[in-house]
C-alpha positions in Angstrom: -73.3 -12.3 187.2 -73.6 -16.1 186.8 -76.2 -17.9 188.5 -76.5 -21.8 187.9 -80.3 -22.6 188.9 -81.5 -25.3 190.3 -85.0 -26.8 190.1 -85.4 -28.6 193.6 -88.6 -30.2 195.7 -86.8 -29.2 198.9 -83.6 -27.6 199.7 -81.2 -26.0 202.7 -78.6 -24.2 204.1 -76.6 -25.0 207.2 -74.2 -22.7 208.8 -72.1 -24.1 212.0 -74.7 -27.0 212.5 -77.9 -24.4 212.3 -80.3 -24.8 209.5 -80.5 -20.5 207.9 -82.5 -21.7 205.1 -84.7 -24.1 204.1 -87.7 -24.5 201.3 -89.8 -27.0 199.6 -90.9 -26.6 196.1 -89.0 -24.0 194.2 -85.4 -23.0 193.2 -82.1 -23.2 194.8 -80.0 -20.2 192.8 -76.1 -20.2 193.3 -74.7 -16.8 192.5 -71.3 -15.9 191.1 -70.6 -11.8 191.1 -68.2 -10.0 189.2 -66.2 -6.4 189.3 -68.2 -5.2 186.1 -72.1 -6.2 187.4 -74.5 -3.8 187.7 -77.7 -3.3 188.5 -79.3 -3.6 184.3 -77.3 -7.3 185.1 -79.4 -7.4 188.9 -82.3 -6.5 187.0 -82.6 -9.4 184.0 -81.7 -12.2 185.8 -83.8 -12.2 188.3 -86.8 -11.1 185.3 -85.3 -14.4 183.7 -85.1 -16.7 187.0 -88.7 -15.4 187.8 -90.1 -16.4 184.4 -88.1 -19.2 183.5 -90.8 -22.1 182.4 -88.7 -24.5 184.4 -91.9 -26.4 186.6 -95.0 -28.5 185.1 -97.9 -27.6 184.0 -101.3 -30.0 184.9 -99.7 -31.6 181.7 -96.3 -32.8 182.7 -94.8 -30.2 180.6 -92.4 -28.0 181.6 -94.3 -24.9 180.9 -95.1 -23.3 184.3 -92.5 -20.3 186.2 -91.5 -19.6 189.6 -93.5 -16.7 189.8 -96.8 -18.6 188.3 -96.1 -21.8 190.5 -95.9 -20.1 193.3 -92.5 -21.5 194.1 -89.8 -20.5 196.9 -85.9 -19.8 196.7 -82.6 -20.0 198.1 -79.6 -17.4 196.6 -76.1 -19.0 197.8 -73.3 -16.6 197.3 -70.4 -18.7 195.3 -67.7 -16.8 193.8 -66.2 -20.3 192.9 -68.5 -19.9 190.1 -66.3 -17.5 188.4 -63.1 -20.6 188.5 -60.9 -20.1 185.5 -59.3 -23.5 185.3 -57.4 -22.5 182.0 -53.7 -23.5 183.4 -52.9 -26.2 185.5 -54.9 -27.4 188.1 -55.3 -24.8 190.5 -58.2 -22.8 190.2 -58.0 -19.4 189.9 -61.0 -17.1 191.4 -59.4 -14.1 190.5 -62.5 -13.1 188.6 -64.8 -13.2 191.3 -65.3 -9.5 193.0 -63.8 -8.9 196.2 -66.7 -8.7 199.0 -67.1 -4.9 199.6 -68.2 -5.0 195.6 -69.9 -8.7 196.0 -71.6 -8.3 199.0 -73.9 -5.2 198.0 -74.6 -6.3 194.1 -75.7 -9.8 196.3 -77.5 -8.7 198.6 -79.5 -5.9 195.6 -80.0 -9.4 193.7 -81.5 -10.9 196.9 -84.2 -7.9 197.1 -84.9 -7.6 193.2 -85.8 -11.3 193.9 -87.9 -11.0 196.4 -90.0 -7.6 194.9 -90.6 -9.5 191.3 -91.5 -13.3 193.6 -93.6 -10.9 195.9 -91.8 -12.7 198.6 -89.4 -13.4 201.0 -85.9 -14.9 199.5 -84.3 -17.1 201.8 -80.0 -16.6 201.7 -77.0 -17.9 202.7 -74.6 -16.2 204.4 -71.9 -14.2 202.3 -68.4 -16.0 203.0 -69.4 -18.1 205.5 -68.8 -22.5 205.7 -71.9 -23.2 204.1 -73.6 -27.2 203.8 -75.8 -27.0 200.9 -78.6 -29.8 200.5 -80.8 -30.3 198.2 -82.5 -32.4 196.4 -82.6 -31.9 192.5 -86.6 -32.3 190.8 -86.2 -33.7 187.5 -82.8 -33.0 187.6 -82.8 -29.6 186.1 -80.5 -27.1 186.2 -80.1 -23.9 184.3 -76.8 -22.0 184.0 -76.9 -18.0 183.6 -74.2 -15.6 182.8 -75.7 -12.0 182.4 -72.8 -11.1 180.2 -73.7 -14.0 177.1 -77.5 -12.1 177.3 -77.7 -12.2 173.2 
């Protein structure tokens, strides 16, 4: 799995001109699945995306998680996260697992979220014409591939 995270003080998802998702202070997590994920992959990134000191403390530092500030998220399903742009300049997503393996390890990511937050994970929609906003805090943003653990 790779997941590029993104620190944001508001973000949404619009799907054929209705808003699906939409948050305030929190994370906006774009997810790339693989053949070869599992659930041990499920189950230590969202631990990490959880506990990730990525928000300020009462001192300005980044020192504070999701979990401890209370924080809200998206999960955007984006296989063009898996693009191997290696030869010429077509992209190829061959990588990326074909949606009767995607969906479910997505939709498993999306519920281990929500059980270690201790609430409700807002979502895309799997394969759909998504319009992503958001707006970036800081900027940070934190990329995540489950298979470069060490």
């Amino acid at each position: 799995m790779r997941a590029v995270i993104q620190r944001v003080s508001r973000a949404s998802v619009t799907i054929a001109k209705k808003k699906v998702a939409s948050i305030n202070n929190g994370v906006l997590v774009l997810l790339g699945v693989v053949d070869e994920d599992t659930q041990e992959d499920i189950d230590w990134l969202s631990n990490k995306i959880t506990n990730l000191r990525i928000f300020n403390d009462e001192n300005l530092v980044m020192n504070t998680s999701l979990l401890e500030s209370n924080g809200d998220a998206i999960v955007v399903s984006q296989f063009t996260l898996h693009a191997n742009t290696k030869k010429g300049n077509r992209p190829s997503y061959i990588k990326a697992a074909k949606p009767d393996i995607a969906i479910p390890l997505y939709q498993n990511f999306v519920n281990q979220l929500a059980v270690d937050l201790g609430k409700n994970v807002q979502t895309g929609e799997f394969g759909a014409d998504m319009k992503v906003e958001l707006l970036n805090d800081g900027p940070v943003t934190i990329i995540i591939d489950t298979k470069n653990k060490g």
